[in-house]
N, C-alpha and C positions, 0 to 999 in steps of 0.2 A: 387349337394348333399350338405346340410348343415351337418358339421360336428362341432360337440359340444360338451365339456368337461362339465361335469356336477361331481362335488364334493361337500366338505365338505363348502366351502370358497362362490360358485356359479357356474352359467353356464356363460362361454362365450367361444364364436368361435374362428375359427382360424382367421378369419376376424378382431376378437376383437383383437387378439395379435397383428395381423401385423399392425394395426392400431395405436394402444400403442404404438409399438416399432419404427416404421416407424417415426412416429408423435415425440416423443420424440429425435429418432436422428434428424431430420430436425428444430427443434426448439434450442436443445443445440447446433448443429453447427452453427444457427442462433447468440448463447450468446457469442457463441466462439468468431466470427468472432467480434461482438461487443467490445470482449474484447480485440481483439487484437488491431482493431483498434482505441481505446482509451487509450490503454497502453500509458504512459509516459517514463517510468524510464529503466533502462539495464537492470530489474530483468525477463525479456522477457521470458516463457519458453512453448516451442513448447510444451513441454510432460504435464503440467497441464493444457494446453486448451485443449488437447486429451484429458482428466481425464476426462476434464466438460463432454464430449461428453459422457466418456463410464458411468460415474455415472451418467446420467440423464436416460440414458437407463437403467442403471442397477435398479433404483429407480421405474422407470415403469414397472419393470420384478416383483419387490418385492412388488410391489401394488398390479400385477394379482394375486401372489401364497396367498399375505393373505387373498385379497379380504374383508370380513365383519366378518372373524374368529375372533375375539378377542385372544382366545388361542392359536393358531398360530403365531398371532402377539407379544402375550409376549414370543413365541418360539425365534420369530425370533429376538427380541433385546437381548435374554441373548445372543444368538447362537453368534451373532455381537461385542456384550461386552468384545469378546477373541481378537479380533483384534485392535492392537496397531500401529498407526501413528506414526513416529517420524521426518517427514520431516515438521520443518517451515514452517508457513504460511511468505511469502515476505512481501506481503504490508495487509491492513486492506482491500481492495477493495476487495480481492480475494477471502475474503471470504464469501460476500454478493453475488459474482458471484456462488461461491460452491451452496450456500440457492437458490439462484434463480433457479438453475438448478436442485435442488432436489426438489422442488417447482415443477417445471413443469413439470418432473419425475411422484411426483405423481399424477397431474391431470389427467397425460396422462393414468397411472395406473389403476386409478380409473375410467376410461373412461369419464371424464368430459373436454371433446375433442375442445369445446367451450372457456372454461374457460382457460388451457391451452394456446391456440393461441392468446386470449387475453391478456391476464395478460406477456407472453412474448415479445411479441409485443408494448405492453404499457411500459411497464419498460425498455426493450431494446431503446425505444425513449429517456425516460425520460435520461438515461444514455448520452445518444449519444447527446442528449442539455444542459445536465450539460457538458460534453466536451469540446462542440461547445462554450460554451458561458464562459466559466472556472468559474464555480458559484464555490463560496465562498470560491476565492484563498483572501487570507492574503499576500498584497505583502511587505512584510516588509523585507529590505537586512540589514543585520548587519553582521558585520565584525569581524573577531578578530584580536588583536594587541596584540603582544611580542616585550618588549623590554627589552632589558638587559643593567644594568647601573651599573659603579663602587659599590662598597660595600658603606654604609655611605653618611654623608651630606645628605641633606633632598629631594632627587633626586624623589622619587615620589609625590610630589608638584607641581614640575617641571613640569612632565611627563599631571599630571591632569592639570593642567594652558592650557597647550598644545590642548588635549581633547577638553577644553571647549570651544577653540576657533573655532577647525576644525569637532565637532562632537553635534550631538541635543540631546544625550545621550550616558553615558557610563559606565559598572560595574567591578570593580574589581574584577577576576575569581580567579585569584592565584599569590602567591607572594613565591617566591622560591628562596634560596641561590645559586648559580652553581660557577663550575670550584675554588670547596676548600675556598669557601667564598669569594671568590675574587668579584665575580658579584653579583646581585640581577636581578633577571629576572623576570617580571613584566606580565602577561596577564590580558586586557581588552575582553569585548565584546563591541561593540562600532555601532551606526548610523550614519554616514557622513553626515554633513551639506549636502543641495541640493547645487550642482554645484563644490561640494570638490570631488577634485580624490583623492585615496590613493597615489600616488607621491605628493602632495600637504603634505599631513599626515606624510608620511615619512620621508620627509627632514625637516620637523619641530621637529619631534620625533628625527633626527637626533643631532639636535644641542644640545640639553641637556640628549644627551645618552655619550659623550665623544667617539664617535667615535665605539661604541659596536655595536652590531647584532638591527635591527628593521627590523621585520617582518608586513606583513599587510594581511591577510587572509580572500578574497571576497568570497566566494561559495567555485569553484575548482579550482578558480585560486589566486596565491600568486605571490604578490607583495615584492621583496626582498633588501636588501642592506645591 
Protein backbone atom coordinates (compact mmCIF):
# COMPACT_ATOMS: atom_id res chain seq x y z
CA UNK A 1 0.00 0.00 0.00
CA UNK A 2 1.42 3.29 -0.93
CA UNK A 3 1.13 5.61 1.71
CA UNK A 4 1.36 9.56 1.01
CA UNK A 5 1.28 12.83 2.64
CA UNK A 6 -0.08 15.14 0.56
CA UNK A 7 -0.06 19.12 1.81
CA UNK A 8 0.50 22.58 1.56
CA UNK A 9 4.57 22.23 0.78
CA UNK A 10 3.86 18.66 -1.72
CA UNK A 11 3.29 15.03 -1.89
CA UNK A 12 5.84 12.53 -0.76
CA UNK A 13 5.93 9.15 0.72
CA UNK A 14 7.25 7.57 3.49
CA UNK A 15 9.75 5.93 1.11
CA UNK A 16 10.68 9.57 0.19
CA UNK A 17 11.55 10.39 4.04
CA UNK A 18 13.34 7.19 4.63
CA UNK A 19 15.31 7.88 1.80
CA UNK A 20 16.23 11.66 2.76
CA UNK A 21 16.86 10.66 5.95
CA UNK A 22 18.78 7.38 5.50
CA UNK A 23 20.76 9.05 2.55
CA UNK A 24 21.75 11.98 4.50
CA UNK A 25 22.93 9.97 7.64
CA UNK A 26 25.17 7.72 5.47
CA UNK A 27 26.68 10.56 3.45
CA UNK A 28 27.38 12.96 6.72
CA UNK A 29 29.03 9.97 8.52
CA UNK A 30 30.77 9.64 5.28
CA UNK A 31 32.06 13.66 5.96
CA UNK A 32 32.54 12.79 9.39
CA UNK A 33 34.84 10.00 8.98
CA UNK A 34 36.67 12.35 6.29
CA UNK A 35 37.10 14.64 8.85
CA UNK A 36 38.35 12.83 11.32
CA UNK A 37 40.68 11.41 9.26
CA UNK A 38 42.31 14.51 7.96
CA UNK A 39 42.15 16.20 11.24
CA UNK A 40 45.70 17.49 12.18
CA UNK A 41 45.65 19.65 15.24
CA UNK A 42 44.58 18.38 19.35
CA UNK A 43 41.41 20.57 18.56
CA UNK A 44 39.92 16.88 17.92
CA UNK A 45 36.15 16.80 19.18
CA UNK A 46 34.16 13.54 18.94
CA UNK A 47 30.77 15.69 19.81
CA UNK A 48 31.04 18.21 16.64
CA UNK A 49 31.57 15.30 14.20
CA UNK A 50 28.34 13.89 15.70
CA UNK A 51 26.82 17.61 15.16
CA UNK A 52 27.83 17.08 11.36
CA UNK A 53 25.93 13.98 11.27
CA UNK A 54 22.72 15.17 13.35
CA UNK A 55 22.75 18.59 11.26
CA UNK A 56 22.91 17.10 7.94
CA UNK A 57 19.83 15.00 8.82
CA UNK A 58 18.35 17.61 10.49
CA UNK A 59 18.71 19.95 7.18
CA UNK A 60 17.11 17.10 5.21
CA UNK A 61 14.11 17.01 7.64
CA UNK A 62 13.77 20.89 7.02
CA UNK A 63 13.88 20.57 3.21
CA UNK A 64 10.83 17.87 3.44
CA UNK A 65 8.53 20.27 5.78
CA UNK A 66 9.16 23.27 3.52
CA UNK A 67 9.29 21.57 0.43
CA UNK A 68 8.41 24.48 -2.46
CA UNK A 69 6.40 26.71 0.37
CA UNK A 70 7.96 29.96 0.14
CA UNK A 71 5.98 31.15 3.15
CA UNK A 72 6.83 28.45 5.32
CA UNK A 73 10.21 28.81 4.52
CA UNK A 74 10.33 32.55 5.69
CA UNK A 75 8.40 30.86 8.78
CA UNK A 76 11.06 28.84 9.22
CA UNK A 77 14.24 31.28 9.13
CA UNK A 78 12.58 33.90 11.46
CA UNK A 79 11.39 30.67 13.69
CA UNK A 80 15.49 29.84 13.57
CA UNK A 81 16.69 33.47 14.01
CA UNK A 82 15.79 32.89 18.08
CA UNK A 83 18.57 30.43 18.29
CA UNK A 84 22.05 31.68 19.50
CA UNK A 85 25.46 29.74 19.18
CA UNK A 86 28.12 30.63 21.36
CA UNK A 87 30.47 27.76 21.02
CA UNK A 88 33.72 28.82 18.68
CA UNK A 89 34.20 27.72 15.58
CA UNK A 90 38.31 25.88 16.38
CA UNK A 91 39.78 26.04 13.11
CA UNK A 92 38.58 27.65 9.57
CA UNK A 93 38.20 23.97 8.06
CA UNK A 94 35.28 23.19 10.28
CA UNK A 95 33.40 25.32 8.93
CA UNK A 96 33.35 24.39 5.17
CA UNK A 97 32.82 20.89 6.74
CA UNK A 98 29.40 22.43 8.61
CA UNK A 99 28.38 24.00 4.58
CA UNK A 100 29.35 20.79 3.17
CA UNK A 101 26.99 18.81 5.33
CA UNK A 102 24.19 21.29 5.17
CA UNK A 103 24.73 21.09 1.42
CA UNK A 104 24.11 17.68 1.30
CA UNK A 105 21.38 17.88 3.85
CA UNK A 106 19.51 19.65 1.45
CA UNK A 107 19.94 17.76 -1.70
CA UNK A 108 18.98 14.99 0.13
CA UNK A 109 15.93 17.08 1.33
CA UNK A 110 14.87 18.19 -1.80
CA UNK A 111 15.11 14.72 -3.15
CA UNK A 112 17.91 15.40 -5.52
CA UNK A 113 19.32 11.94 -4.44
CA UNK A 114 21.79 11.92 -7.46
CA UNK A 115 23.26 15.17 -6.91
CA UNK A 116 23.82 14.56 -3.34
CA UNK A 117 26.06 11.25 -3.53
CA UNK A 118 27.92 13.05 -6.11
CA UNK A 119 28.90 16.39 -5.13
CA UNK A 120 29.71 14.37 -1.52
CA UNK A 121 31.76 12.00 -2.98
CA UNK A 122 33.62 14.45 -5.05
CA UNK A 123 34.46 16.89 -2.48
CA UNK A 124 35.15 14.32 0.25
CA UNK A 125 38.11 13.14 -2.50
CA UNK A 126 39.09 16.44 -3.21
CA UNK A 127 39.63 16.88 0.57
CA UNK A 128 41.27 13.64 1.19
CA UNK A 129 44.17 14.66 -1.77
CA UNK A 130 44.65 18.01 -0.45
CA UNK A 131 45.52 15.92 2.73
CA UNK A 132 47.46 13.42 1.02
CA UNK A 133 49.46 15.61 -0.98
CA UNK A 134 49.58 18.71 1.94
CA UNK A 135 48.59 21.28 -0.93
CA UNK A 136 49.47 24.75 -0.14
CA UNK A 137 51.48 24.13 3.18
CA UNK A 138 53.78 27.46 3.57
CA UNK A 139 56.74 25.85 5.18
CA UNK A 140 58.38 28.61 6.61
CA UNK A 141 59.94 27.91 10.63
CA UNK A 142 60.76 31.04 12.34
CA UNK A 143 61.75 31.38 15.55
CA UNK A 144 61.55 33.75 18.25
CA UNK A 145 64.61 34.98 20.32
CA UNK A 146 64.67 36.81 24.00
CA UNK A 147 67.50 38.26 25.13
CA UNK A 148 67.94 40.18 27.99
CA UNK A 149 71.13 42.47 28.18
CA UNK A 150 72.46 44.89 30.93
CA UNK A 151 70.72 48.38 30.87
CA UNK A 152 72.95 50.89 28.47
CA UNK A 153 75.97 50.77 26.07
CA UNK A 154 74.83 50.06 22.73
CA UNK A 155 74.07 46.17 23.44
CA UNK A 156 71.44 45.99 20.58
CA UNK A 157 74.04 46.44 17.84
CA UNK A 158 75.66 43.77 19.24
CA UNK A 159 72.77 41.55 19.45
CA UNK A 160 71.78 42.50 15.49
CA UNK A 161 75.63 41.89 14.35
CA UNK A 162 74.93 38.44 15.84
CA UNK A 163 71.50 37.85 13.71
CA UNK A 164 72.93 38.72 10.77
CA UNK A 165 75.52 36.21 10.81
CA UNK A 166 73.31 33.18 12.15
CA UNK A 167 69.82 34.22 10.61
CA UNK A 168 68.49 35.08 6.68
CA UNK A 169 66.07 37.43 8.37
CA UNK A 170 65.07 39.09 11.54
CA UNK A 171 62.40 41.76 13.25
CA UNK A 172 62.54 43.44 16.11
CA UNK A 173 59.08 42.61 18.12
CA UNK A 174 59.65 44.31 21.48
CA UNK A 175 62.03 46.03 23.48
CA UNK A 176 61.18 46.26 27.23
CA UNK A 177 63.02 47.53 30.43
CA UNK A 178 62.83 44.52 33.32
CA UNK A 179 63.82 43.79 36.85
CA UNK A 180 63.68 47.93 37.93
CA UNK A 181 65.68 49.02 34.67
CA UNK A 182 68.35 47.01 35.51
CA UNK A 183 67.90 44.89 32.15
CA UNK A 184 66.71 45.43 28.61
CA UNK A 185 64.96 42.46 27.17
CA UNK A 186 65.13 42.25 23.57
CA UNK A 187 62.46 40.03 21.26
CA UNK A 188 63.16 39.08 17.73
CA UNK A 189 61.18 36.86 15.23
CA UNK A 190 64.08 35.49 13.32
CA UNK A 191 64.77 32.45 10.20
CA UNK A 192 67.89 30.46 10.79
CA UNK A 193 70.50 30.38 8.27
CA UNK A 194 70.07 26.59 6.50
CA UNK A 195 72.36 24.15 8.56
CA UNK A 196 72.26 26.84 11.98
CA UNK A 197 70.83 25.06 15.03
CA UNK A 198 69.53 27.31 17.80
CA UNK A 199 72.60 26.16 20.14
CA UNK A 200 74.66 27.58 17.43
CA UNK A 201 72.37 31.02 18.12
CA UNK A 202 72.59 30.67 21.52
CA UNK A 203 76.02 30.68 22.62
CA UNK A 204 76.70 33.54 20.22
CA UNK A 205 73.70 35.52 21.73
CA UNK A 206 75.40 34.38 24.80
CA UNK A 207 78.64 36.18 24.48
CA UNK A 208 77.29 39.80 24.15
CA UNK A 209 74.31 39.12 26.56
CA UNK A 210 76.99 39.35 29.78
CA UNK A 211 75.94 36.32 31.04
CA UNK A 212 71.81 37.15 31.04
CA UNK A 213 68.80 34.87 30.10
CA UNK A 214 68.75 33.86 25.96
CA UNK A 215 65.81 32.27 25.05
CA UNK A 216 65.40 30.56 21.36
CA UNK A 217 61.62 29.70 20.72
CA UNK A 218 61.16 26.76 17.58
CA UNK A 219 57.43 25.86 17.35
CA UNK A 220 56.77 23.96 20.80
CA UNK A 221 59.89 23.54 21.57
CA UNK A 222 62.45 26.00 23.44
CA UNK A 223 65.77 25.98 23.49
CA UNK A 224 67.21 27.54 26.92
CA UNK A 225 70.18 29.03 28.93
Amino acid sequence: MDITFQDLSGTFSVGDIAIALALSFLLSAGIGWVYRATHRNVSYSQSYVQTLIILGMLISLIMLVVGSNIARAFALVGALSVVRFRNAIKETRDVGFIFLVMGVGMACGTRFYTLAIVAAVAISLIILVMYRFNWFALNVQRQVVKVQVPAGGNRTADIQDVLVRYTTEFELVSLESIRAGALTELMYTVRLKKGTEPGDLIAALSEQSSGQRVTVLTGYDQTDL
